[in-house]
VMD Tcl script that builds the backbone (N, CA, C; Angstrom):
set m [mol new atoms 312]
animate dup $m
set s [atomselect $m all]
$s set {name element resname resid chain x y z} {
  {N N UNK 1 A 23.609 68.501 42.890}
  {CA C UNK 1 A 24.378 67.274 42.831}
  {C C UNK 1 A 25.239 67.127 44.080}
  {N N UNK 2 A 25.661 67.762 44.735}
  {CA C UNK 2 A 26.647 68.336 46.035}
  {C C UNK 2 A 25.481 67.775 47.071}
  {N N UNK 3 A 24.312 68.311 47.351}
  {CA C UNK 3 A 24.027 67.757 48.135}
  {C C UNK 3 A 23.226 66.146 48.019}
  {N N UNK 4 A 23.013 65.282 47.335}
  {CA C UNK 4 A 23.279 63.769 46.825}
  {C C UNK 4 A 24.692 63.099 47.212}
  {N N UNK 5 A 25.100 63.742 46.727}
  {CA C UNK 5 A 26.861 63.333 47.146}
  {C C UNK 5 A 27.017 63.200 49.158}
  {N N UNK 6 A 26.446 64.193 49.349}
  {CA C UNK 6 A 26.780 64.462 50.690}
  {C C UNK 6 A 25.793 63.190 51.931}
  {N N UNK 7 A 23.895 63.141 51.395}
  {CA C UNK 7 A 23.687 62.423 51.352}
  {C C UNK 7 A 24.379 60.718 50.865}
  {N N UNK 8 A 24.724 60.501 50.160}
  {CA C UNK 8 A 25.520 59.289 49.616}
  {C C UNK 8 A 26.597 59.090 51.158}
  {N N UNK 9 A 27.109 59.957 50.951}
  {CA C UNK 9 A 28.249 59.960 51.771}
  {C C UNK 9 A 28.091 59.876 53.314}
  {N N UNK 10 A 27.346 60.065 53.563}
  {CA C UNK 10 A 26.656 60.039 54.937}
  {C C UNK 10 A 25.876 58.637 55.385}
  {N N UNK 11 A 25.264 58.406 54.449}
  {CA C UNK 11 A 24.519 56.775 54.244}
  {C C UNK 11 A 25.702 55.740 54.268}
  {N N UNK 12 A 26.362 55.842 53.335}
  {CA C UNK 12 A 27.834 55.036 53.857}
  {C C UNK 12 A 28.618 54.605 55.044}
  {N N UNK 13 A 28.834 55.997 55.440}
  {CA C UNK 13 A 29.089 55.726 57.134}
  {C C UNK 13 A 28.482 55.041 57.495}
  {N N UNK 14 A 27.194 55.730 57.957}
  {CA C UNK 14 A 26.114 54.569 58.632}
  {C C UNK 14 A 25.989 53.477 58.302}
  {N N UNK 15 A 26.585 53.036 57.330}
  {CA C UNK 15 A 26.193 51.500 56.920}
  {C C UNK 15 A 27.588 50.799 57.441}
  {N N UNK 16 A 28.817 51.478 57.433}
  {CA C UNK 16 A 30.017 51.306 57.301}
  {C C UNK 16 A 30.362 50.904 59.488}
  {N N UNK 17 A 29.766 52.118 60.000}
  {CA C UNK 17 A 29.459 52.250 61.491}
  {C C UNK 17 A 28.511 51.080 61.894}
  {N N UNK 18 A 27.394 50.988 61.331}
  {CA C UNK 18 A 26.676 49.420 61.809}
  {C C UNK 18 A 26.887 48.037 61.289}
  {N N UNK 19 A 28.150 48.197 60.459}
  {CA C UNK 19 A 28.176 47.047 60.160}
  {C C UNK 19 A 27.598 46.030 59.178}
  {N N UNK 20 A 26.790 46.965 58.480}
  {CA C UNK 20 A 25.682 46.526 57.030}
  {C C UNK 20 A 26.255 46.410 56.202}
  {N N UNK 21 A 27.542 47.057 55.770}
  {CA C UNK 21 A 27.998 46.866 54.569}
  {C C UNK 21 A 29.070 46.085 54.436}
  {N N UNK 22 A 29.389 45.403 55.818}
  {CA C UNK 22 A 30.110 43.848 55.719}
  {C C UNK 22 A 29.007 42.403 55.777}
  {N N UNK 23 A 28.044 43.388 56.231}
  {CA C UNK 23 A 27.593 41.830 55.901}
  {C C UNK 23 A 26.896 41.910 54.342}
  {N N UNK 24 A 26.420 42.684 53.641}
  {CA C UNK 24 A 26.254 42.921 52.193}
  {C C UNK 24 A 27.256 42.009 51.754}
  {N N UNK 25 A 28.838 42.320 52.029}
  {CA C UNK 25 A 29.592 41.916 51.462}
  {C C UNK 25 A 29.741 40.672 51.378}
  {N N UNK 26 A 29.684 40.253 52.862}
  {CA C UNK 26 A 29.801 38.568 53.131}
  {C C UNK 26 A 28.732 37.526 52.891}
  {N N UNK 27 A 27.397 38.555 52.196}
  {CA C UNK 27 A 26.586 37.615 51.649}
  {C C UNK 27 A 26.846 37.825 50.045}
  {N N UNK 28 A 27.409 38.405 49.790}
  {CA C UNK 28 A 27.871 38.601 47.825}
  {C C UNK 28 A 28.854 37.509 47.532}
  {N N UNK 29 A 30.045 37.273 48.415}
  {CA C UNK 29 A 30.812 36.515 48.764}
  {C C UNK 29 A 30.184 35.173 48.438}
  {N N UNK 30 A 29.743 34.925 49.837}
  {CA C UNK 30 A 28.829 33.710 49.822}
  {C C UNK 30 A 28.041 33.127 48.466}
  {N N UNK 31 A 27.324 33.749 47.895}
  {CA C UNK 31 A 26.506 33.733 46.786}
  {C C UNK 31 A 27.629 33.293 45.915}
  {N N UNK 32 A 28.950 33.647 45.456}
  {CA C UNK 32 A 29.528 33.974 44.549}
  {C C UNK 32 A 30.528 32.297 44.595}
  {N N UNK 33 A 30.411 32.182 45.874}
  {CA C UNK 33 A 31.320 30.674 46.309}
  {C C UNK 33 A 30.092 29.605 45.784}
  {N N UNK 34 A 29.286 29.802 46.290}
  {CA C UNK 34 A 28.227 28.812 46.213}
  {C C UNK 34 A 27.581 28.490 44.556}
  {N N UNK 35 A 28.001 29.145 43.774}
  {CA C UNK 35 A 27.374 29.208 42.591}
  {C C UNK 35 A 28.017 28.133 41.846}
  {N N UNK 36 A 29.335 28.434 41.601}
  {CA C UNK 36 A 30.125 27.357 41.315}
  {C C UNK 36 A 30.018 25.600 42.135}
  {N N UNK 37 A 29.809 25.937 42.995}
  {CA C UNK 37 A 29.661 24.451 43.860}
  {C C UNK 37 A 28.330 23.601 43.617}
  {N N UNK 38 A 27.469 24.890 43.288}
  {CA C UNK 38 A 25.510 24.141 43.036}
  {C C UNK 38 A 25.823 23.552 41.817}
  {N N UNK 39 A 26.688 24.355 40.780}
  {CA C UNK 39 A 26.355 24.082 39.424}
  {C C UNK 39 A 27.681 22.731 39.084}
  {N N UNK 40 A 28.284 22.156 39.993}
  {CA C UNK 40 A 29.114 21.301 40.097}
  {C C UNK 40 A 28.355 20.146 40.228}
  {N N UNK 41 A 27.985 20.262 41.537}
  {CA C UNK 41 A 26.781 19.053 42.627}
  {C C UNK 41 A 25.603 18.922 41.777}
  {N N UNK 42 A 24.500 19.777 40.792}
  {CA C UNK 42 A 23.580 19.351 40.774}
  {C C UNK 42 A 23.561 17.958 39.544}
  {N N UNK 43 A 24.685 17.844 38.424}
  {CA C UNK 43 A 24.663 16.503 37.946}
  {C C UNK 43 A 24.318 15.197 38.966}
  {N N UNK 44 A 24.607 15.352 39.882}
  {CA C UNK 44 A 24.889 14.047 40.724}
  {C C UNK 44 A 24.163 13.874 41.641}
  {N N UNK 45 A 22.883 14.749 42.378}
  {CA C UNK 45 A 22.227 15.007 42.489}
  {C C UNK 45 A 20.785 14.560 42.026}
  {N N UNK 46 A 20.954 15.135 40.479}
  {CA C UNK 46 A 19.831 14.832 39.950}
  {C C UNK 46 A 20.035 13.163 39.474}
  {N N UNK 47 A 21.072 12.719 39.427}
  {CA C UNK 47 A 21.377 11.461 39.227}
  {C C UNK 47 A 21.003 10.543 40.542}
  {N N UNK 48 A 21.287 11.200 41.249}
  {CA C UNK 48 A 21.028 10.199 42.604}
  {C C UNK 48 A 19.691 10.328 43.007}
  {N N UNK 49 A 18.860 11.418 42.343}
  {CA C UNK 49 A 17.399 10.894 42.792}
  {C C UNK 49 A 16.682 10.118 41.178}
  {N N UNK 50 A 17.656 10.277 40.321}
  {CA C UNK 50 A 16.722 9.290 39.283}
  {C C UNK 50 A 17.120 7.898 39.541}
  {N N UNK 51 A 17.787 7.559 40.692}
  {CA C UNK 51 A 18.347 6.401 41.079}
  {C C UNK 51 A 17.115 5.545 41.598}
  {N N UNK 52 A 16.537 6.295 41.790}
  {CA C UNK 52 A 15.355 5.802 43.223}
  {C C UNK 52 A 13.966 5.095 42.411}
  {N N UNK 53 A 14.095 5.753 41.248}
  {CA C UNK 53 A 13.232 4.750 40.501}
  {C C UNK 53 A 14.144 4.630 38.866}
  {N N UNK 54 A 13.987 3.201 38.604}
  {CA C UNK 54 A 14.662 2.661 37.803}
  {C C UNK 54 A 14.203 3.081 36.142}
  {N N UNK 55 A 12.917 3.256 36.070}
  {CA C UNK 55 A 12.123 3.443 35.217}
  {C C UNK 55 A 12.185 5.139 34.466}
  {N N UNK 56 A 12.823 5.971 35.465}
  {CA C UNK 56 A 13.403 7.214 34.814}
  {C C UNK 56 A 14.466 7.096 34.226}
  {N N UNK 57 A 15.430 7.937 33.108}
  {CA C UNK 57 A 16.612 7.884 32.985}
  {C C UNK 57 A 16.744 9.374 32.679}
  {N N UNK 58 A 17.854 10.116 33.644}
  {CA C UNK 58 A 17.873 11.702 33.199}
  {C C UNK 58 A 18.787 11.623 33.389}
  {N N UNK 59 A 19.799 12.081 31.386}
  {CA C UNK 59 A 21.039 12.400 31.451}
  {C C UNK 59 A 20.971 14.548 31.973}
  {N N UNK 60 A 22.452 14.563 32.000}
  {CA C UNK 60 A 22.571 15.957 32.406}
  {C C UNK 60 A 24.155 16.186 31.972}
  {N N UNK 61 A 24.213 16.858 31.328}
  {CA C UNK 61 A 25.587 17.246 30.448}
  {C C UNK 61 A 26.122 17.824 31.620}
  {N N UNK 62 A 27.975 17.544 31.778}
  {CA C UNK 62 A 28.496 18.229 32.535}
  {C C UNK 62 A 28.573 19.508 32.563}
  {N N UNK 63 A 29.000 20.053 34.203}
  {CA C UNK 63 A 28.873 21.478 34.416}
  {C C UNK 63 A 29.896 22.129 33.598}
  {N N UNK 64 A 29.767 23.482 33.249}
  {CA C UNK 64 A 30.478 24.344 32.707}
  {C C UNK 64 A 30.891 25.383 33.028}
  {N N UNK 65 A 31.947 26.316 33.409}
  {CA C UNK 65 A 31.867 27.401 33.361}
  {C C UNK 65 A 30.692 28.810 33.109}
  {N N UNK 66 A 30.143 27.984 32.008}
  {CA C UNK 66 A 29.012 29.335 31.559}
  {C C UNK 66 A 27.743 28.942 32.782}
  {N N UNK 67 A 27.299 27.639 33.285}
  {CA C UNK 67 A 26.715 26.926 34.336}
  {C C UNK 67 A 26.897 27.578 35.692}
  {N N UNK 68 A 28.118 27.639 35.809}
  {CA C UNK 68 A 28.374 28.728 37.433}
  {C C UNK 68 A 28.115 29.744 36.978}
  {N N UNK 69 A 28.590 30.463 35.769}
  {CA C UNK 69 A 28.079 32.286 35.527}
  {C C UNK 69 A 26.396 32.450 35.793}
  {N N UNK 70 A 26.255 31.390 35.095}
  {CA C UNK 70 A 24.771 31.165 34.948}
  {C C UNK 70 A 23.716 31.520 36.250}
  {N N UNK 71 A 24.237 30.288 36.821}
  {CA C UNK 71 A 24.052 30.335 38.642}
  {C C UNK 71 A 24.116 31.325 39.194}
  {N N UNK 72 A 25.496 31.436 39.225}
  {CA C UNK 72 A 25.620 33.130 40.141}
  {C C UNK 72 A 24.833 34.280 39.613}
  {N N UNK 73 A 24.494 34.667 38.531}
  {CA C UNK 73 A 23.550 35.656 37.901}
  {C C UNK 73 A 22.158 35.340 38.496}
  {N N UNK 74 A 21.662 34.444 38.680}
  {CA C UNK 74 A 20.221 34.287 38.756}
  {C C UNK 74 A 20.389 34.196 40.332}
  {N N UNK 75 A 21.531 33.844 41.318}
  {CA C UNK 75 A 21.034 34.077 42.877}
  {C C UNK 75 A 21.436 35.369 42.823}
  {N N UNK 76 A 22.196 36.257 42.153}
  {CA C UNK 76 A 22.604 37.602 42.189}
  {C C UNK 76 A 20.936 38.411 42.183}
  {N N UNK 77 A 20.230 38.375 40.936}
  {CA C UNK 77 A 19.493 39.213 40.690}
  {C C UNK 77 A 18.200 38.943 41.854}
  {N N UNK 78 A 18.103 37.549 42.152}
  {CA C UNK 78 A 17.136 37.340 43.338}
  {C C UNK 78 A 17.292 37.087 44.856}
  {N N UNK 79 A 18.176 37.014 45.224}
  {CA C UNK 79 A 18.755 36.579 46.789}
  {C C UNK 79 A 19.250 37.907 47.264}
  {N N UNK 80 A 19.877 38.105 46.512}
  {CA C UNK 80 A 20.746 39.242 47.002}
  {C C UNK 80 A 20.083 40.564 46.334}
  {N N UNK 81 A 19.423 40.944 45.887}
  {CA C UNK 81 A 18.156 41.729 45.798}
  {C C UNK 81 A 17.607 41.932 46.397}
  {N N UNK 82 A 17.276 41.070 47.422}
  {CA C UNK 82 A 16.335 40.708 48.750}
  {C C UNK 82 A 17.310 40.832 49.908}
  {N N UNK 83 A 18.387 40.436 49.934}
  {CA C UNK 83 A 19.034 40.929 51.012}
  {C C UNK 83 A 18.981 42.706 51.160}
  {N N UNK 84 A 19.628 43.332 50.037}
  {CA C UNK 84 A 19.935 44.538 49.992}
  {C C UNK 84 A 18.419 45.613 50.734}
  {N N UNK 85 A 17.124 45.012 50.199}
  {CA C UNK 85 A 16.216 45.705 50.365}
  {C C UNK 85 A 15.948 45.391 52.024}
  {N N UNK 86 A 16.636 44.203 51.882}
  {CA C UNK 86 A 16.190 43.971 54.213}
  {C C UNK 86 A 17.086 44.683 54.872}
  {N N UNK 87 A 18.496 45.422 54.007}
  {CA C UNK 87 A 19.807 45.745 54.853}
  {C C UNK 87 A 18.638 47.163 54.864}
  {N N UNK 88 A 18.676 47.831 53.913}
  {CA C UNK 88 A 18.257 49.233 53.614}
  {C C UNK 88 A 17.002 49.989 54.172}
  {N N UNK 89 A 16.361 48.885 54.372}
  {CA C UNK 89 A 14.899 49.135 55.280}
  {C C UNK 89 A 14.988 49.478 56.453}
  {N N UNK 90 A 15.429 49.388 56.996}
  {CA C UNK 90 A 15.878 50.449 58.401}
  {C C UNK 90 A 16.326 51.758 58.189}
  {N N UNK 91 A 16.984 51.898 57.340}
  {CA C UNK 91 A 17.511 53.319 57.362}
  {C C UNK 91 A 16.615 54.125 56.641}
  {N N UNK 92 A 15.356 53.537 55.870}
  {CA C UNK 92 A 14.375 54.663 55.458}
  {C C UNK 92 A 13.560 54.824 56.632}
  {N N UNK 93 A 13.634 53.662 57.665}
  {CA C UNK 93 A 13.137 53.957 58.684}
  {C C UNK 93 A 13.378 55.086 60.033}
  {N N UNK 94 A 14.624 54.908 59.952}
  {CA C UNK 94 A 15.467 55.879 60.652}
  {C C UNK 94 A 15.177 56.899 60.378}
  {N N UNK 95 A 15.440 57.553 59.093}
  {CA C UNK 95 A 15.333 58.538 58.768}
  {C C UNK 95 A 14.045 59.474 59.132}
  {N N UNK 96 A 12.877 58.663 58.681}
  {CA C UNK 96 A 11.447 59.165 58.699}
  {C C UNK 96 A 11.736 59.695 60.367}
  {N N UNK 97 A 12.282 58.399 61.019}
  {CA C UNK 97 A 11.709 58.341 62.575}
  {C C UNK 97 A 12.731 60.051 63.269}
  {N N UNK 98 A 13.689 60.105 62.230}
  {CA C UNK 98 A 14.981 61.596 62.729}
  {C C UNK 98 A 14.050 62.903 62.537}
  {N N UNK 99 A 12.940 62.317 61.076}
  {CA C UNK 99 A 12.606 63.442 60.464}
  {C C UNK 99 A 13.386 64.248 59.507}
  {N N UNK 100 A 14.736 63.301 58.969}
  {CA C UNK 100 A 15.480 63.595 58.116}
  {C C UNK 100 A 15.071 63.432 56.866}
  {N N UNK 101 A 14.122 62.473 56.699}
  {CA C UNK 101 A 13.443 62.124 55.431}
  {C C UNK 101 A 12.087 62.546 55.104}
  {N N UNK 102 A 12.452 63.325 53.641}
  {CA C UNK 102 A 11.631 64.391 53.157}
  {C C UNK 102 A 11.320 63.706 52.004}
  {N N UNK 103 A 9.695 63.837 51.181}
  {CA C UNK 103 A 9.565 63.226 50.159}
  {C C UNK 103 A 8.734 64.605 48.571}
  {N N UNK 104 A 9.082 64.332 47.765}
  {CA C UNK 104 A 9.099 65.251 47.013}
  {C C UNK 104 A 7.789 65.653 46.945}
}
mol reanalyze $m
mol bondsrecalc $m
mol representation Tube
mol addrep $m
């Protein structure tokens, strides 16, 4: 377990030293602002394109609280899922390329 830890701890730096784990941050951030704002905008939105033909009518109950949780959960588990695996992909790369990385 000591040496995981030590590993852990070492990966950190490096992420901490290049700068990966601010931008992790500043895209969690991002995600987390934006969730609330989509789930605000898309009533009006979807209203302004059923505008365009007269012959649709799509109501849309106002946004809610549970609407932004909502939001933010579903760009959480997919956006930023995908970020994490593009931050992290270099450093399995690194590793192989040090010869630090050993596989069971």
């Amino acid at each position: 377990m000591n040496q995981f830890l030590i590993l852990i701890k070492k990966d950190m730096i490096e992420l901490y030293r290049t700068k990966k784990l601010l931008i992790i941050g500043i895209i969690f951030v991002l995600f987390a602002i934006l969730s609330p704002v989509t789930a605000y905008l898309t009533p009006n939105i979807i209203e302004m394109l059923s505008k365009s033909d007269p012959n649709v009518i799509i109501t849309v109950p106002d946004p809610t609280y549970i609407d932004s949780y909502i939001q933010f959960f579903n760009n959480f588990s997919q956006m930023c899922t995908l970020v994490v695996i593009i931050v992290f992909a270099p450093l399995i790369v690194e590793e192989k390329r040090k010869g630090t990385f050993h596989t069971l």
